[in-house]
Structure formats: C-alpha cells, structure tokens
C-alpha positions as CSV (number, residue, x, y, z in Angstrom):
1,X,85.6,98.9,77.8
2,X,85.5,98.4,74.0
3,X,82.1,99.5,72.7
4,X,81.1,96.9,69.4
5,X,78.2,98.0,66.7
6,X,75.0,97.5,68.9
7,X,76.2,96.1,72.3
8,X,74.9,97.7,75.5
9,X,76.8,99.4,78.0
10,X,77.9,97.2,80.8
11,X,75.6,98.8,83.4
12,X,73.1,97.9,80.9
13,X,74.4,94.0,80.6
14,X,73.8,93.9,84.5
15,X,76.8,95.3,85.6
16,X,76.0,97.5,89.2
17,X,77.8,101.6,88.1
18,X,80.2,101.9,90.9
19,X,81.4,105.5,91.5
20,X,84.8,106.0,93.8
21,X,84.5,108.6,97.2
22,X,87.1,109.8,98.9
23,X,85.1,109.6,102.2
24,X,83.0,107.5,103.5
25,X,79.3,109.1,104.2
26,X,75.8,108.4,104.6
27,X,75.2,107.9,101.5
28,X,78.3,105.9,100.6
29,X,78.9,101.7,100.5
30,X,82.5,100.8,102.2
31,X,84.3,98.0,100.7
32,X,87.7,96.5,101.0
33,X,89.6,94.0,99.0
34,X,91.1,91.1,100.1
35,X,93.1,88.7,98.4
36,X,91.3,85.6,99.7
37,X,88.2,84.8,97.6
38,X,87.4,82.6,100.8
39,X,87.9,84.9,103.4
40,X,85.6,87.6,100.7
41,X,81.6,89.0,101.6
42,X,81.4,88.8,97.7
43,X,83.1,87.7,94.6
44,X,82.7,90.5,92.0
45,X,83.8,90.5,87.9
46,X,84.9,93.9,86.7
47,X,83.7,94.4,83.1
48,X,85.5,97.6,82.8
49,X,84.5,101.4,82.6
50,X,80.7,103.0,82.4
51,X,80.6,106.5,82.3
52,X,77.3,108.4,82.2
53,X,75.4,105.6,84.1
54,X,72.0,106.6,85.4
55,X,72.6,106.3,89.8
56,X,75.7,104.8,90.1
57,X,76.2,103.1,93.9
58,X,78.6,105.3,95.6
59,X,81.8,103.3,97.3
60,X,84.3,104.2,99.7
61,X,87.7,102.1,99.8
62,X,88.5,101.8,103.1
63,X,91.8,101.0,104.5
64,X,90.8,98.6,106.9
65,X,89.2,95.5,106.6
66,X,87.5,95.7,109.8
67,X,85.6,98.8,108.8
68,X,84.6,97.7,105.8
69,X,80.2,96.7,105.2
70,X,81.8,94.4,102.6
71,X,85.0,92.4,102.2
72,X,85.3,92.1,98.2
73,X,87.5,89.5,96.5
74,X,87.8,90.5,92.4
75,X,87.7,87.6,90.2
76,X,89.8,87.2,86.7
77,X,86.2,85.1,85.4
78,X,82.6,86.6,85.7
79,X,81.0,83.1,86.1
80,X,82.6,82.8,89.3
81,X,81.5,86.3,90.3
82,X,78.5,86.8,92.3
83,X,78.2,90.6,91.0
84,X,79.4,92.1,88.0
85,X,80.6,96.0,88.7
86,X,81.7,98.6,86.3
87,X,83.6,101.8,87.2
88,X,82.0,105.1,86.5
89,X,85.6,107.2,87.1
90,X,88.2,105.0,87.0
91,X,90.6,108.1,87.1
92,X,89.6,108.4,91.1
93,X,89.9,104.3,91.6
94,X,92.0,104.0,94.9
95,X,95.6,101.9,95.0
96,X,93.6,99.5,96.8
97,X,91.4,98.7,93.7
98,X,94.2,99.0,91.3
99,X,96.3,96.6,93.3
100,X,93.3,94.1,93.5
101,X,92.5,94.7,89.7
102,X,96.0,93.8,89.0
103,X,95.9,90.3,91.0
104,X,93.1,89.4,88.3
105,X,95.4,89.7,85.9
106,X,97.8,87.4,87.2
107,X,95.7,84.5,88.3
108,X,96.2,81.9,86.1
C-alpha cells in the first residue's frame, strides 16, 4: 500500500486488519473464496497491506467451501464491496487468497 504525506493507514480508512492462520481455532474466522460474487456470503475490496494494526481479526483459509463461516467473493472496485480488508502479513496469505487476489486483477 503506498503511504502519501498525511493519509491514514487503511485499517484507519475503515479497512477490517485481517491476519492469516494456518489453523483454524477458537479464536480464528474461516473463510473461503469463491469465484462467484453471486454464490459469495460477502463481497470484500482489498486495499492492500497494514502492518502494526491494533487487533487484527484472525482468518483461517479453508480448503473447503462447505467448512467455511463465510464464502468471500474479492472485488476489483471497493464501491461494490460490502467490507474493505487489509492484510496484516501478506507473506503468510494462502494460494487460495493469492489466486482470488489475482482474479481482481483480471476482471475487466
């Protein structure tokens, strides 16, 4: 995310912290991604990264759709988002994610 002169961090612009688990817990939120924005729980914008975010929401990519709390379809636009998320370590975002990200990128 590129930082300009007095803008706020995204978490600060609204943007829900979301920090990648490699297993799903008690404390953790499981999502998956589809590909279907009509077949999504929610439409989230990605507004890039947010490191040192105060309580960042702890989410689980799960393999499975049918295990997911949340089906999650990424949008390209943020005004067709319901939720705006930044990621807090994008270093341990899973395939899943990346492969979603990348579909943004292509819609045209």
């Amino acid at each position: 995310m590129a930082s300009c002169g007095l803008a706020a961090p995204a978490w600060a612009q609204g943007a829900v912290p979301l920090f990648f688990v490699d297993a799903p817990g008690a404390q953790t939120f499981s999502i998956s991604f589809t590909e279907r924005q009509f077949n999504a729980d929610e439409v989230w914008f990605v507004t890039g990264t947010c490191r040192d975010t105060p309580d960042p929401a702890p989410v689980y990519v799960t393999p499975l759709e049918l295990d997911a709390e949340l089906k999650v379809f990424l949008s390209r636009y943020r005004f067709t988002a319901v939720r705006s998320v930044c990621i807090v370590n994008q270093e341990a975002a899973p395939p899943a994610f990346w492969a979603a990200y990348e579909k943004t990128q292509e819609q045209k």
